[in-house]
Each structure stands twice: as structure tokens, then as C-alpha cells.
N, C-alpha and C positions, 0 to 999 in steps of 0.2 A: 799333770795330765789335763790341764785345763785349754792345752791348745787343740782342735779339730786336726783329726787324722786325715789324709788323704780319701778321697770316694770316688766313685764316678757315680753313686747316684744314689739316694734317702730311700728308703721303702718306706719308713715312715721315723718321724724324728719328734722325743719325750715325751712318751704315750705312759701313764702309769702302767706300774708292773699290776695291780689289781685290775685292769682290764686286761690282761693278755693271757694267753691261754702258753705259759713257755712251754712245755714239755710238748706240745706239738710243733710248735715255732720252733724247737731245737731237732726236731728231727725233721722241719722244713725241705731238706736237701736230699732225704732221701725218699721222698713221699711226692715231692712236686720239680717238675722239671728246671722252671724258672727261679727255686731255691740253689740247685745245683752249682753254684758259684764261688769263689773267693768273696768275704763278707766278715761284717764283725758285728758283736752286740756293744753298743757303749751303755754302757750302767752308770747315772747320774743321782747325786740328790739335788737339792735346790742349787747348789751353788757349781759343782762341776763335776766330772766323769771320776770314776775313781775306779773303777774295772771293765775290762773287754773281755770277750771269747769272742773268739778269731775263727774261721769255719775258711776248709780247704776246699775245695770241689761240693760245699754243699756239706761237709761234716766237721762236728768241732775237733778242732788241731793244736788248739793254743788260748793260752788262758794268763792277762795279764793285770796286776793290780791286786789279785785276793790269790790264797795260797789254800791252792782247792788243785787238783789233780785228775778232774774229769768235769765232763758237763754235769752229769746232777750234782756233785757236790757246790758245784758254782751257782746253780738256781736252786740248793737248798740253802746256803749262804746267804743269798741276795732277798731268800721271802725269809727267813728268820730277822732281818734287819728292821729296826721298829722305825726308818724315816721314811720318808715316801719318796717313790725311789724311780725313775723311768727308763726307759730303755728308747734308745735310737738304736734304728737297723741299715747299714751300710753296707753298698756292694762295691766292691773291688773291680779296678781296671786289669785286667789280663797282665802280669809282669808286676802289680803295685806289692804282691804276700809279702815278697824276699826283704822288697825294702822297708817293710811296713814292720817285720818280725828283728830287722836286722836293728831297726831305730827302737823300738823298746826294750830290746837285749842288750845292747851294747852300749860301752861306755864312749864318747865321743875325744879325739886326742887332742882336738881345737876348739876354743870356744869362742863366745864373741865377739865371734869375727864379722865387722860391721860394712857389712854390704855397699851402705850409704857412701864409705871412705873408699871405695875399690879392693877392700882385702880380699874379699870372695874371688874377685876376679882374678888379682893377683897368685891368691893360691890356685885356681883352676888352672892359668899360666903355666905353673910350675909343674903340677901333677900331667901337665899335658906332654912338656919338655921329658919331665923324669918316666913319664910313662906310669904312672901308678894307680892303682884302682881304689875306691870307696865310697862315700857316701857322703853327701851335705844334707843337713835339714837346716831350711832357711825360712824364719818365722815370718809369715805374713800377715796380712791385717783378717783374713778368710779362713787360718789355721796355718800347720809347716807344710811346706815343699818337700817334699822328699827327690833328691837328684844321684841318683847311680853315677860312679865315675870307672869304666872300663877301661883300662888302661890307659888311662890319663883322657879319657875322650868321655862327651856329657851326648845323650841323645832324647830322654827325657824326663820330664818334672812331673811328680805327682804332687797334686795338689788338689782339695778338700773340692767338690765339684766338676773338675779338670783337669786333663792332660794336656800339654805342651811340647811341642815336639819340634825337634830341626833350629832353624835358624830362629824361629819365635822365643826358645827357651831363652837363646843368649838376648834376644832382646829383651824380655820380662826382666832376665837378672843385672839390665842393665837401667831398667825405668822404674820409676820411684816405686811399683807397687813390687818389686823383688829387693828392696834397698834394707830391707830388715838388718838382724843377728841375724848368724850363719855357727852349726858345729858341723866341724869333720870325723867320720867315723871312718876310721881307717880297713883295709881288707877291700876285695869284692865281693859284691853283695850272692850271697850264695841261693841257688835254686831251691825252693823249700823241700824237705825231706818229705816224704810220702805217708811217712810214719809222724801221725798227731797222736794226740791223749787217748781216743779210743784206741788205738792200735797197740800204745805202748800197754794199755790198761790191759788187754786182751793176751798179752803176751806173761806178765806180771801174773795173774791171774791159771795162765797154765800151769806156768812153773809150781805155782806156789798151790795148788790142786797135787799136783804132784810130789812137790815135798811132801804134804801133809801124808799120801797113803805110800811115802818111803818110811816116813817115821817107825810104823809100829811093828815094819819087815826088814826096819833095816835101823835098830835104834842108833848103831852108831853114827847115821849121816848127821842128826842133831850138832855131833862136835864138830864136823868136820865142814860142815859151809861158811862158818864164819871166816874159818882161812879164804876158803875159793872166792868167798866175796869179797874180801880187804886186796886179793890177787888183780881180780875186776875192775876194781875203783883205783889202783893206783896204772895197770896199763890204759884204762879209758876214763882219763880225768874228769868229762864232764858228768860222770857216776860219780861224784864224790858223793850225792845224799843219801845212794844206793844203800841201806844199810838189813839186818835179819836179826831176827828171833825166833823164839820156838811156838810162839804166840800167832804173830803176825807174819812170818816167813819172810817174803821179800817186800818191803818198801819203799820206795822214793820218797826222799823229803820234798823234793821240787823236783817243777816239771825243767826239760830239757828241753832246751831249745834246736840245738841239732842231733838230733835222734837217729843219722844215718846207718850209725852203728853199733848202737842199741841191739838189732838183732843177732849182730856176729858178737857179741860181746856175752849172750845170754844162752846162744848157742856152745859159745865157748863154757859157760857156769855148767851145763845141761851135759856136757861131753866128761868135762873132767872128773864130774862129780860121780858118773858111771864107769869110770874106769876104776875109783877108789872100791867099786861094789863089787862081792865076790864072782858076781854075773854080771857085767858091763852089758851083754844085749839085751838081759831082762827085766832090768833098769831102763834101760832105754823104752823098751817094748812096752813098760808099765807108761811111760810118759806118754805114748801115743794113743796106746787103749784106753787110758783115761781120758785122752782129750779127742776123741774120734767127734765129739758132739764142734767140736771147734778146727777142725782139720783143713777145711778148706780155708777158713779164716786168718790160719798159721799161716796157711802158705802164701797167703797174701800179700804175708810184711816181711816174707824173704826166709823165717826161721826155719821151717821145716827140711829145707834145700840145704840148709846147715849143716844140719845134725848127719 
């Protein structure tokens, strides 16, 4: 993680974590207008970055480097750490999330591939011919490039300060300072989901409200989620960390990266598990009267419209 992510612009860059105030910095985006943006935290010790939290529209969505599943746990992480430790704050170019989320998720299926020799080119050649979509991150002396490839066509480069755009891109990737390594990440780069860590957490958080007051009126649902949830994880793969107890009820091992379907997938746990009930509507009933205090916040991430 030691190379510089893509920005269009520093709010401010290795401030110790002992002067900053996070807990108000993390709710930046919904407090101040000019926070309201795509953005990320990089978390550094002396030597280089070793965790981000990614903020969508102004709120956190994504969290990479520490295995934490919401914002406070990520800034209670980061002050329990005995080094000294700073934080850079970065704002995103309008279009940079997807690529930004898609190069830290994903595994690359070409590696270096050395610019300097014409390979980059030659493969963008090819994906332009074959028509196919994906991604290059091409190391520069400034950080990586990040380059969307939409059907085999390049428009433009994100890079650590700067966008690039039009016929400038292909020039940079042709003059010494785009002559780096080069990996390809196959796929097009996808629109980021709407649903981040607070939404997922929010959603988590009902269900699991709700299991607790099925329990004591309904002991048998105890036996029978383990099935609905092993049903979950194997029709929507990227739940595989998705896992329950009688303890903790529902939790994610790790976050998700594409969460589109997170809501119908939990909707669908919410459905089946009321139909096993001798009163499937009052089951139901009981999940929305419980969660009346959070109702409109449901319907925000699509679940409610589910059910």
C-alpha cells in the first residue's frame, strides 16, 4: 500500500491522529457541505499507509487494510495502536470510487506489464480490437494511474493530483513519465453500490433486534436460521462470511465489496423465516414494530420495499 491512490486534491496530508478530532472528521459529510464528496482517510505510521476508509457522498462506505466492519471500529483500531500514526485526507474526482474500490478488491490477471517496452499499449491494441472492458493501474513516479477500459476504449486516467483525459491520456502512456509497470484487472469497472458499511450495519442490526425478541416467543427459530443462513451464503456467494449464533445472531466476517444485493438477499432471510412461523404476518409485524425507530432509514437501502 505504499504507492499513492489517485485524488484530485489533499485537505490536508500526515497530521498526527493526536491532533485531530476523528469522530467529528468522520461525520464530516454529513455536517458540512464541502465534506459531502467521494474521499478517503489514509492511515500511515513512519514508513507507509497501511489502512483507508473510503467515504461515499460524504459518508463511510468502505474500509480497507484493517478488518474492522464500520467507522468506529476503524478509529477505535487506529487510537488503540501504540505507533504514531497520521492520517491524510483525500478528495475524489467525480467517476475515480469504482476504480478506486475495484483496484483494492480485486485481483489483477496481468502483471508487469512494462510500459517502457510498448506492452501496455499493445494490450490496450488488443482489448480495443476484442472490445473488452477493465482496468490498468500503471505505477508512476507520483503514485498509480488508475485507467477504466470500456469496451475496449480508454477515456480517462486517474492519477494521485490529476485527471487526464482525451487524447492527453494516450499521450502520457506513451512519454516517459507513463513508462512504468502496468497490472490488468479484468471486468468493467462497476458503479459503486449505494449501500456502504453504515447501511449494511443498519440493516444487520434490525434483523438481528428482531431475532433477539423472536427468540423467547418463538424458541424454535433459534434451530432453524442456521439452515436459512447456510441457504443465503451459498445462493449469494459474496456472503460467504455471513455467518449466526444464538449469542451474536447475524455477523459478517468481512466487509463486502459489492453490497447490491445484500438487501434482497436479507429480505429474502426475513421472508422465509416468517413463513416457518405459525403466524407469518405477525412475524413480520413484529420486525417492523420493533424497528419503527429505523423505518425510514430501511427504506433507504431498498429493504423494506422487499419484504
Amino acid at each position: 500500500m505504499n504507492l499513492s491512490l489517485p485524488y484530485s486534491s489533499c485537505f490536508f496530508k500526515k497530521v498526527p491522529l493526536v491532533f485531530l478530532n476523528l469522530d467529528k472528521l468522520v461525520r464530516g459529510g454529513s455536517e458540512f457541505r464541502d465534506f459531502k464528496k467521494d474521499c478517503y482517510w489514509a492511515i500511515s505510521d513512519s514508513k507507509s499507509v497501511f489502512a483507508r476508509l473510503i467515504f461515499r457522498q460524504g459518508k463511510p462506505y468502505f474500509i480497507h487494510g484493517l478488518d474492522c466492519l464500520d467507522a468506529t471500529s476503524f478509529i477505535n483500531t487506529i487510537r488503540r495502536d501504540k505507533r504514531e500514526l497520521f492520517l491524510s485526507l483525500h478528495f475524489l474526482e467525480p467517476g475515480a470510487l469504482g476504480p478506486v474500490i475495484k483496484y483494492l478488491c480485486e485481483e489483477p490477471v496481468l502483471t508487469e506489464l512494462d510500459n517502457s517496452s510498448g506492452e501496455l499499449i499493445q494490450l490496450l491494441k488488443s482489448l480495443r480490437k476484442s472490445g473488452e472492458s477493465g482496468m490498468i493501474s500503471l505505477q508512476t513516479e507520483s503514485g498509480v494511474a488508475l485507467i477504466p477500459i470500456r469496451e475496449g476504449k480508454i477515456s480517462r486516467g486517474f492519477l494521485p493530483g490529476r485527471t487526464i483525459k482525451g487524447r492527453a491520456l494516450v499521450d502520457f502512456l506513451k512519454s516517459p513519465e507513463g513508462s512504468g509497470l502496468a497490472e490488468f484487472v479484468d471486468g468493467e469497472v462497476a458503479e459503486p453500490s449505494t449501500l456502504g458499511i453504515g447501511e449494511i450495519n443498519l440493516i444487520l442490526t434490525a434483523i438481528n433486534v428482531w431475532l433477539e425478541s423472536l427468540g423467547p416467543v418463538w424458541p424454535q427459530s433459534r434451530a432453524i436460521v442456521p439452515a436459512f443462513v447456510e441457504k443465503i451464503r451459498t445462493r449469494y456467494p459474496l456472503l460467504e462470511s455471513l455467518s449466526y449464533s444464538s449469542e451474536d445472531f447475524l455477523v459478517l466476517g468481512s466487509f463486502i465489496a459489492d453490497s447490491s444485493d445484500f438487501p434482497k438477499a436479507m429480505a429474502l432471510l426475513i421472508k422465509s423465516l416468517c413463513k416457518k412461523h405459525p403466524s407469518p404476518a405477525t412475524a413480520l409485524k413484529l420486525f417492523t414494530r420493533i424497528n419503527k425507530d429505523r423505518t425510514e432509514a430501511l427504506k433507504s437501502t431498498g429493504l423494506i420495499e422487499l419484504l
